[in-house]
C-alpha positions in Angstrom: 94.2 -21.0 65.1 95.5 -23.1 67.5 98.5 -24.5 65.6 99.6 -20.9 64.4 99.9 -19.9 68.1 101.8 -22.7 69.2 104.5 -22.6 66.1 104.4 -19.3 66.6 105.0 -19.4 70.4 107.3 -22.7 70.2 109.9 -20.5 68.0 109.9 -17.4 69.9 110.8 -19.7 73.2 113.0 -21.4 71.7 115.0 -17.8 70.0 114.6 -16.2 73.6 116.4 -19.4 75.1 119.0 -19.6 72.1 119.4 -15.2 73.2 120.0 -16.3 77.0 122.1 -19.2 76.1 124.5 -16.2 73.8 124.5 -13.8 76.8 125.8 -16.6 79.1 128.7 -17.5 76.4 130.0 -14.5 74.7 130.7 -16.0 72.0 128.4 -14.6 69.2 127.7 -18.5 67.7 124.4 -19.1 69.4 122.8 -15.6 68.9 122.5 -16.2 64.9 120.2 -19.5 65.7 118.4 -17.2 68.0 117.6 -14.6 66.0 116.7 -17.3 62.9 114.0 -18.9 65.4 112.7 -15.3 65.9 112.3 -14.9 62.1 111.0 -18.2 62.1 108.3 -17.1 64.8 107.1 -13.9 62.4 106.7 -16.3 59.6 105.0 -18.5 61.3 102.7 -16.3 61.9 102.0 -15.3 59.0 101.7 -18.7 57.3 99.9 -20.3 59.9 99.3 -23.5 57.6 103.4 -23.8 56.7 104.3 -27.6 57.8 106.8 -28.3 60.5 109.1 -29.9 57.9 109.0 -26.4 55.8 110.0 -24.6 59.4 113.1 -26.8 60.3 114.5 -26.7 57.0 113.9 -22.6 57.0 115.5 -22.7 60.4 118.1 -24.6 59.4 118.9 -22.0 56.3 118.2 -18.6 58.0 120.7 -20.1 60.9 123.6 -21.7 58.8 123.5 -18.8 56.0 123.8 -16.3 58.3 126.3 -17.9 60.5 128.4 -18.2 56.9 127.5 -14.6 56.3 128.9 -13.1 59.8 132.3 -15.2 59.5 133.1 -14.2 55.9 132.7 -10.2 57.5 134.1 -10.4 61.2 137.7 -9.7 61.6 138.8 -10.2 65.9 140.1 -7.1 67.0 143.8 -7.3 67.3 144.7 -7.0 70.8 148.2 -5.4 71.1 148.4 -5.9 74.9 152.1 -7.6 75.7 150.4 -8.5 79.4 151.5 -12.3 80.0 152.8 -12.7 76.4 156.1 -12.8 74.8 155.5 -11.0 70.9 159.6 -10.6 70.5 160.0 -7.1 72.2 162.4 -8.4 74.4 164.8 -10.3 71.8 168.1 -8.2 72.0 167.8 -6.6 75.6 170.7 -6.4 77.7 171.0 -7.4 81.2 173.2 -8.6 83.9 173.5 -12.1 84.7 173.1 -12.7 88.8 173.4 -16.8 88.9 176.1 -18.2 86.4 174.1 -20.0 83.5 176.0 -22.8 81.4 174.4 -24.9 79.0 174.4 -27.7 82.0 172.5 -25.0 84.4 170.1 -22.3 84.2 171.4 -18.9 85.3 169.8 -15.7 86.0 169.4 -12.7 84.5 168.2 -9.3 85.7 167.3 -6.0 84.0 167.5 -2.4 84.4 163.7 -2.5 83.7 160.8 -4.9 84.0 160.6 -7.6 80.9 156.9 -8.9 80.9 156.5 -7.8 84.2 159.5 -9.1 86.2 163.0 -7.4 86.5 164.7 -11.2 87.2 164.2 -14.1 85.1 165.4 -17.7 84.7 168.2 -17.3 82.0 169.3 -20.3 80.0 172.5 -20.4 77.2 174.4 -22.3 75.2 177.8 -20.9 76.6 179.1 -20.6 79.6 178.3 -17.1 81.3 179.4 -15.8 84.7 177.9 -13.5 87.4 178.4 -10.0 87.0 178.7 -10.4 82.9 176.1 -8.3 80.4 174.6 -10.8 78.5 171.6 -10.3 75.1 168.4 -11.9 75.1 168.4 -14.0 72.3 165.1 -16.1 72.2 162.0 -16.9 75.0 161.2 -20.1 75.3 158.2 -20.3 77.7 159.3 -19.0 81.4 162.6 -18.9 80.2 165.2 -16.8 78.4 167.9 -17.6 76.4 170.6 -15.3 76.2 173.9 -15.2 74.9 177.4 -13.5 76.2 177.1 -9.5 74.9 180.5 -8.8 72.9 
């Protein structure tokens, strides 16, 4: 009687610490091992008598298939927040250049309105441009944009 309690009582620990360990990380890996010791707890329970061997290869089933299972069905939610991240909106705006830009010197270049945020950016191009002239975004490359002279 002894041994069933304690099986019993080692999984159900260990699924409640495995739980804790998923709330802490968010990340949905952990609670499929926790809920496989919980299973693991009910059956040992009722088969008292199952050898340890039996449990940890169960465990290691009931974890991994369902693991398997849960990736083959979860899709991440697409996010379409443009906060912080360039996804090509800004490829052909117009604005006016403020600091010269040559392909020797980065320029700048502000908009009408905000572009991710911020109505002046660092502008770099391939020709030359000077102050005052409309010029296109072409590409973002990191913190920077290249733009090109508008015709």
């Amino acid at each position: 009687m002894t041994t069933m309690l304690e099986a019993q009582w080692i999984w159900g620990i260990l699924g409640l610490a495995l739980l804790a360990l998923e709330m802490l990380t968010g990340t949905l890996y952990i609670l499929w091992f926790g809920i496989a010791a919980f299973a693991l707890s009910m059956l040992s329970f009722v088969f008292p008598d199952m050898a340890i061997a039996w449990q940890l290869l169960i465990f290691a089933v009931l974890s991994l298939t369902s693991l398997f299972v849960w990736k083959q069905f979860y899709q991440r939610v697409r996010d379409d927040s443009n906060i912080g991240q360039s996804r090509g909106d800004e490829i052909g705006r117009i604005g006016v250049i403020t600091a010269s830009v040559s392909p020797r010197q980065n320029g700048s270049i502000e908009f009408a309105q905000g572009v991710l945020g911020s109505r002046q950016w660092v502008a770099i191009a391939n020709e030359e441009i000077e102050i005052g002239a409309e010029a296109i975004v072409v590409a973002v490359e990191g913190n920077r944009l290249r733009v090109s002279k508008r015709i």
